[in-house]
C-alpha positions in Angstrom: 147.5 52.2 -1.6 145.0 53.1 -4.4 146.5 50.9 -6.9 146.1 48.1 -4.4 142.8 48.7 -3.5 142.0 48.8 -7.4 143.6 45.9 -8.3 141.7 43.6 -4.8 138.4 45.2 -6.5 139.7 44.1 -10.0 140.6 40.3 -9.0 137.1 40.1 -7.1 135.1 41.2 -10.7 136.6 38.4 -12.5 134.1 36.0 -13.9 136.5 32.8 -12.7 136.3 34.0 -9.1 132.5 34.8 -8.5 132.1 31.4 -10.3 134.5 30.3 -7.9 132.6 32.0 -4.7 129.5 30.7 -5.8 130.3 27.2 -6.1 131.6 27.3 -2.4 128.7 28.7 -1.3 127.1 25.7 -2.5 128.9 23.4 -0.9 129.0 25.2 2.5 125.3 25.6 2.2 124.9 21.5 1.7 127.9 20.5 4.2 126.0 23.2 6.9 122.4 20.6 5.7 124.2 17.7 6.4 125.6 19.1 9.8 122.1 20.3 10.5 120.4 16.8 9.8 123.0 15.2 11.6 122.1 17.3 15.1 118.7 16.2 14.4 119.6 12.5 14.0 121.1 12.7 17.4 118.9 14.7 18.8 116.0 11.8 18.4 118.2 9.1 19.2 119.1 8.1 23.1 122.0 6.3 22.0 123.9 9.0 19.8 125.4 12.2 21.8 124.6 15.6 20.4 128.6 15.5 19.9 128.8 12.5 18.0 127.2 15.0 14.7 130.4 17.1 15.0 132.6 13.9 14.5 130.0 12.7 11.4 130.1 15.7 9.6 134.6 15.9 9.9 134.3 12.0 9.1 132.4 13.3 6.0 134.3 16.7 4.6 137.9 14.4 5.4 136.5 11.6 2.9 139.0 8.9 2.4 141.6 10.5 5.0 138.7 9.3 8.0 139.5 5.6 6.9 141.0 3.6 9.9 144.8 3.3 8.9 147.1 5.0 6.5 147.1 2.3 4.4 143.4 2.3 3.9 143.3 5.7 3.6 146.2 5.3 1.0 143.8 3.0 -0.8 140.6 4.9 -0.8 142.5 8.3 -1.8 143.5 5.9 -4.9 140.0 4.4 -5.3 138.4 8.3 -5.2 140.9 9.3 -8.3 139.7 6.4 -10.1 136.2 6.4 -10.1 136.4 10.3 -10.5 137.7 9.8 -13.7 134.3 8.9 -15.5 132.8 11.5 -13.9 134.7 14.3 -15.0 134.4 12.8 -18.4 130.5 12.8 -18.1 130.8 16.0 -16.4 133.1 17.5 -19.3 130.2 16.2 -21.9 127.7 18.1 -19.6 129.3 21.4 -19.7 130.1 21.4 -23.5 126.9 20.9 -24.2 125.4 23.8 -21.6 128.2 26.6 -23.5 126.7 25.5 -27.2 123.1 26.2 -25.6 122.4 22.5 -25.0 121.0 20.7 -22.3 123.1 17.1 -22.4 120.6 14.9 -20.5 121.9 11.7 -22.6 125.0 11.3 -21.0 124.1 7.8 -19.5 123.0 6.3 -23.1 126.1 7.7 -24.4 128.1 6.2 -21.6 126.5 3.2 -22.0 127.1 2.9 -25.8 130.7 3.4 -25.0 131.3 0.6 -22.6 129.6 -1.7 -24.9 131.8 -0.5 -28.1 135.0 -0.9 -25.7 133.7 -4.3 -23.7 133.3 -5.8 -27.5 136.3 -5.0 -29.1 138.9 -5.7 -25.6 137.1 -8.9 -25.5 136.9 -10.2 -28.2 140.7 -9.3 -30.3 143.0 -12.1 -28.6 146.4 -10.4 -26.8 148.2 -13.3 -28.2 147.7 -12.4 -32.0 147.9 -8.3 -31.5 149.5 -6.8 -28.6 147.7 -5.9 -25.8 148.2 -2.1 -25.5 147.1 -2.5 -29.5 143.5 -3.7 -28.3 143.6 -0.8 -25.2 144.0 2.0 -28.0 141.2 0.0 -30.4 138.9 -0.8 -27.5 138.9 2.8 -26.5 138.7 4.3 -29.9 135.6 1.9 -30.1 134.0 3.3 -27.0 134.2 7.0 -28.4 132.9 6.6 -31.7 129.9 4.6 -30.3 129.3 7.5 -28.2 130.1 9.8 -30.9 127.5 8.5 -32.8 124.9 8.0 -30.3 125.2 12.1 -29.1 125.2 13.0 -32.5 121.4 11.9 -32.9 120.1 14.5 -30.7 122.0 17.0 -32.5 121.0 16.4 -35.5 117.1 16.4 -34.8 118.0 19.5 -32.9 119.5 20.7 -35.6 117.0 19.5 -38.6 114.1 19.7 -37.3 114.3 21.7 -34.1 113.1 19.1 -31.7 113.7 19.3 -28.4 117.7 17.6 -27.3 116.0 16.9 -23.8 112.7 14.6 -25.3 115.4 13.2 -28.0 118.2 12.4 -25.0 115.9 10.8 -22.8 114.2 8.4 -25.5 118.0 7.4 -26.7 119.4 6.8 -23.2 116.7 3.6 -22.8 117.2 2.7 -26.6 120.6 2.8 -25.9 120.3 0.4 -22.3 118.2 -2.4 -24.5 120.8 -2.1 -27.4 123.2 -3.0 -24.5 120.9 -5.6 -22.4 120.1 -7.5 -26.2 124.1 -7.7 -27.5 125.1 -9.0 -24.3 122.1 -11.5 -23.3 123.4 -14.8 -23.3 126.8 -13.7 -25.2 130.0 -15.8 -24.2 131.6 -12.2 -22.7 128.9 -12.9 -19.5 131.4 -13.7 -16.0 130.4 -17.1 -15.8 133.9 -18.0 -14.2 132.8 -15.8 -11.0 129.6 -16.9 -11.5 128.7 -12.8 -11.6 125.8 -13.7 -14.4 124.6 -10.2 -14.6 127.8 -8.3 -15.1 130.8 -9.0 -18.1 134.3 -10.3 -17.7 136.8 -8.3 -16.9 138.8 -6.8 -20.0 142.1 -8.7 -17.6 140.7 -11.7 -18.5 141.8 -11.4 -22.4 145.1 -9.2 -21.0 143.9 -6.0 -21.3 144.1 -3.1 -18.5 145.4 0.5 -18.2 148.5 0.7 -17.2 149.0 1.4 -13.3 146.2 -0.6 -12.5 146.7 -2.0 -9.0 149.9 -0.4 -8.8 149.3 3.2 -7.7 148.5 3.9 -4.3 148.8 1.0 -2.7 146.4 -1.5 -3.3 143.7 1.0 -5.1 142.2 0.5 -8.6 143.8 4.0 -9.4 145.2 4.0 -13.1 146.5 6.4 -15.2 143.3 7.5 -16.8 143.0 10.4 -14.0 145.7 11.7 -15.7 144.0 11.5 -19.2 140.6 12.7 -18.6 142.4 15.6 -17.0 144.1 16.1 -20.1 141.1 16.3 -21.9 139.8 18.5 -19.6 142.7 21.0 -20.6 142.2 20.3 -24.3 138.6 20.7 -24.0 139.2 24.3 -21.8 141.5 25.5 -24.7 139.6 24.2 -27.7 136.7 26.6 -26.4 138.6 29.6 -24.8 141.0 29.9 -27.7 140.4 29.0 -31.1 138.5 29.7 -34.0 135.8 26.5 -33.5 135.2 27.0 -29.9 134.3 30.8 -30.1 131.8 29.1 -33.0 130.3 27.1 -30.4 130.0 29.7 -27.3 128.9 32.1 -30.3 126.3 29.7 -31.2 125.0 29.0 -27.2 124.7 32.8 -26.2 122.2 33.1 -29.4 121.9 31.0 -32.4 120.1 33.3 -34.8 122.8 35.7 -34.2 125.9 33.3 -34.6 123.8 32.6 -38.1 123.8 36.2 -39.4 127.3 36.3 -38.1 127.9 33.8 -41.0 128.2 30.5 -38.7 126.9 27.2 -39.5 124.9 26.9 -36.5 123.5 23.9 -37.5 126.7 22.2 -37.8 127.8 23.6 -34.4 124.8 21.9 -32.6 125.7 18.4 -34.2 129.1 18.8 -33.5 128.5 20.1 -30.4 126.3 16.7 -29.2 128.7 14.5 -31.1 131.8 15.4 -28.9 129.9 15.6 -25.9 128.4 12.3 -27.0 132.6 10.9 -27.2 133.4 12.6 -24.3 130.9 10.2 -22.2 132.0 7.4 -23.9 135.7 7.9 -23.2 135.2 7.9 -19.3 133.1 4.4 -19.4 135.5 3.4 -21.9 138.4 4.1 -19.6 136.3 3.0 -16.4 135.7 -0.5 -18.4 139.2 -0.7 -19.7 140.8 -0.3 -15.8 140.8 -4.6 -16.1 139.6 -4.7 -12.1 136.1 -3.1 -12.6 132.7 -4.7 -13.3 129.8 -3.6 -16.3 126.7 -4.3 -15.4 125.3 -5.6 -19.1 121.4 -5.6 -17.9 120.6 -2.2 -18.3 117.1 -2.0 -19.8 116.4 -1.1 -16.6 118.6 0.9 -14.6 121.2 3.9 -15.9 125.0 4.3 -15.2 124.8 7.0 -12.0 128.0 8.6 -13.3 126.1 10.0 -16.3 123.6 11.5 -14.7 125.9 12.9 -12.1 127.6 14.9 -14.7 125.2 17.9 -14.7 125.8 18.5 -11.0 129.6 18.0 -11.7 129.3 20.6 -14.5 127.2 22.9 -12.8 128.9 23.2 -9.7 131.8 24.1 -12.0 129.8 26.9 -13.8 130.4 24.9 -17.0 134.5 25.2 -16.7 136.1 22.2 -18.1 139.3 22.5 -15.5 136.5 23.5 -12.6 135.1 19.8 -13.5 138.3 18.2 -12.6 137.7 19.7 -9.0 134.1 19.4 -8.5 133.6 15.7 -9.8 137.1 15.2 -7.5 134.6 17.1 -4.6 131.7 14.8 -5.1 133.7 11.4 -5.0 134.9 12.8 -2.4 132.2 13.1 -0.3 131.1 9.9 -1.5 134.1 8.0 0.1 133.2 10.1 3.4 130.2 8.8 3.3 131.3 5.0 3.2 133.4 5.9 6.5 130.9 7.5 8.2 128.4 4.5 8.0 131.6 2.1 8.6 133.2 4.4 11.8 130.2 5.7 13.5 126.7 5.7 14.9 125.2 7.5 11.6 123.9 5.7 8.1 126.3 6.5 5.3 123.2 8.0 3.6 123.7 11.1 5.0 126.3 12.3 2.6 123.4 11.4 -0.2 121.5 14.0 1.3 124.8 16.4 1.6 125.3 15.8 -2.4 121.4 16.2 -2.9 121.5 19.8 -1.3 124.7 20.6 -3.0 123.1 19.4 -6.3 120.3 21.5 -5.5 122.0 24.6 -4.3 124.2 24.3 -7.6 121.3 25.0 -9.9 121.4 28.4 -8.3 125.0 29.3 -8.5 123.9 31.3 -11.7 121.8 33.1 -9.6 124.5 33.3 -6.7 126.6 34.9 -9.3 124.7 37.2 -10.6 123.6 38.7 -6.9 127.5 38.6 -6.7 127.8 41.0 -9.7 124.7 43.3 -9.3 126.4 43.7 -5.9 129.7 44.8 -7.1 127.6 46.6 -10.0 125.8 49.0 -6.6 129.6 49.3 -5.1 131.0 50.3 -8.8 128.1 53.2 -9.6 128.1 54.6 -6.0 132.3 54.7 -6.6 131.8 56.5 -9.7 129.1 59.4 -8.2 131.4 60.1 -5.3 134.2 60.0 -8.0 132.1 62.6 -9.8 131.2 64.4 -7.6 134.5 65.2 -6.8 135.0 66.0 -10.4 132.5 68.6 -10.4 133.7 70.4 -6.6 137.1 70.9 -8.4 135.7 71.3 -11.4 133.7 74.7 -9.7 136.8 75.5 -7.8 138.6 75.7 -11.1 136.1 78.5 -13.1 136.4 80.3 -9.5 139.6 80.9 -10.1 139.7 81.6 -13.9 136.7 84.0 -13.0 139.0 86.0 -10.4 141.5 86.1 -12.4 140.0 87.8 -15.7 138.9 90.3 -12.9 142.2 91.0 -11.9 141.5 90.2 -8.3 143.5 87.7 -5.9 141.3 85.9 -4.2 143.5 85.6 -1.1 144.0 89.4 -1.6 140.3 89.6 -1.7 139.2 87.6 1.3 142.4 88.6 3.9 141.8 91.2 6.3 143.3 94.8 5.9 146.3 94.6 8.5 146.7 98.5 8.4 143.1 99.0 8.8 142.7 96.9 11.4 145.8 98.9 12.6 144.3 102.0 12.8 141.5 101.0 13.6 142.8 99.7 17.0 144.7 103.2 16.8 142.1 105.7 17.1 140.2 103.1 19.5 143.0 103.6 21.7 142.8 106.9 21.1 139.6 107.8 22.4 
């Protein structure tokens, strides 16, 4: 019984599973918003029942299971795996960055650099000189060295002159939407056959899409690359947990100075460190762009790629894990697709589940802290164990010198302490006596 005690206390210590406890406190504490504002919605609304906010929040927390028929709910679970895929890529580039001590805020110029490295070459190699899985594999080689180089920028400043990844990150990610806006004004690779001026043609037009696209699922855009950015994901986990460079790069996040007089090149670590979290968001716009259904939207002096900047949430609701990024960017599409639903099938705006996401974003910042309540907890639980546990210690501990004591003496101590039967005897004898 001890033993299993021991070993529920054990499993509830891991670092995984407070992670774990935090991030669902998060998300209860947002879904438990979104229920609340959802009361209040109907509450100042004659036309919607106070019930009506129980149905919004289950149309919301089912996601693409809440869509009208089997078939359409076939096709948005589909839709939900593809457009997770950037995300997790973005989110991956996020959390790599956070466990070398960097904050990643450039995510959306490296994204963007990406889809313009893999929209050139897919577009512009014709399938009917090279093969067209030959152009897939160059395209999206293209895309990641683009965003290889364009993360390793901020590195290096970081690196060479100590200046600041978040200034650095910012001032590339606009750089990086006017590189994009400039090589694509006016360019033959504009849709003018859909007459969709502000976005490219599709890399289908020249041949060129991952395979599965429009295949899986139904009707969906789901391809295979679900499957590959959680492949990376695993790479990316084991790369950090269990070799030589990624111990090197958590070394070099928990302190710098010390990962220096450890004998690390800390300086390389940081520019390596940007520069694969730079390829990282390049690979998910590459394999966003290369799906052959999607559309890029080349003008983007003006506006950022959402999924870049919705990889910190996706990271830190994961607590930085590159497998917990699979689920958390799966979470957030998820509630995304709930949110189309619950503006299509009921009385609510679908910008509800914005707010939900908001909150969740919010309350993810502080899983750190949820964590760390979590562990000074079972820190209290652990050092009152160990007094009672002492104090045991010492009882027998006292116990035990009794008894050596008694025994040096020559005197039993049961001999010592029992009453004298004859005594008591005779005693009784002469009483009766009298």
């Amino acid at each position: 019984m001890n033993n299993t005690a021991k070993e529920k206390t054990g499993f509830f210590r891991k670092d995984g599973v407070k992670s774990v406890i935090a991030s669902l406190i998060c998300i209860l504490g947002g879904i438990l918003f979104g229920f609340l504002v959802l009361v209040l919605l109907a509450a100042f609304n004659e036309n919607i029942p106070i019930s009506k906010a129980f149905t919004g929040i289950y149309t919301v927390i089912i996601g693409p299971f809440s869509a009208g028929s089997s078939d359409l709910a076939l096709k948005e679970l589909g839709d939900m795996l593809f457009q997770a895929t950037p995300l997790i890529m973005t989110g991956l580039s996020v959390a790599l960055a956070f466990k070398t001590g960097l904050f990643n805020i450039g995510a959306p110029g490296q994204y963007l650099m990406g889809a313009m490295g893999t929209m050139l070459v897919a577009l512009s190699i014709p399938t009917d000189v090279v093969p067209a899985w030959i152009v897939w594999i160059l395209a999206l080689l293209a895309g990641i060295v683009c965003g290889v180089v364009w993360g390793a920028i901020p590195g290096f400043f970081k690196a060479k002159f100590n200046v600041n990844e978040v200034i650095v990150c910012i001032m590339t990610n606009w750089i990086a939407g006017n590189i994009v806006s400039w090589v694509f004004k006016e360019s033959r690779y504009i849709n003018y056959a859909e007459t969709k001026m502000n976005f490219l043609s599709k890399t289908s037009s020249n041949g060129v899409s991952t395979l599965g696209a429009g295949k899986m699922l139904g009707s969906s855009s789901m391809d295979v690359s679900i499957f590959i950015a959680s492949a990376i994901a695993v790479v990316i986990y084991i790369i950090l947990n269990k070799t030589t460079f990624g111990y090197e790069l958590r070394a070099c996040g928990f302190n710098k100075n010390a990962s220096k007089y450890a004998g690390m090149n800390e300086k390389r670590n940081i520019v390596l460190s940007m520069a694969i979290a730079g390829g990282l968001s390049a690979c998910g716009a590459a394999l966003w762009c290369l799906n052959g259904t999607t559309d890029f939207l080349w003008e983007a002096y003006q506006t950022m790629p959402a999924d870049g900047f919705n990889g910190i949430p996706a990271a830190l609701l994961a607590s930085n894990n590159p497998i917990g990024v699979i689920f958390s960017s799966l979470f957030l599409k998820h509630l995304v697709m709930g949110g189309s639903n619950l503006g299509a099938y009921t009385s609510f705006n679908d910008q509800v589940p914005n707010l939900i996401t908001a909150v969740i974003i919010y309350f993810s910042g502080a899983a750190k802290l949820i964590k760390d309540l979590l562990s000074r907890k079972k820190k209290q639980l652990s050092e009152e164990k160990m007094r009672a546990v002492s104090g045991t210690v010492l009882l027998n501990a006292d116990d035990a010198s009794t008894d050596e004591t008694n025994a040096e003496d020559g005197t039993n101590p049961e001999e010592a302490t029992a009453p004298d039967e004859n005594t008591g005897a005779g005693e009784e004898t002469e009483g009766g006596g009298e």
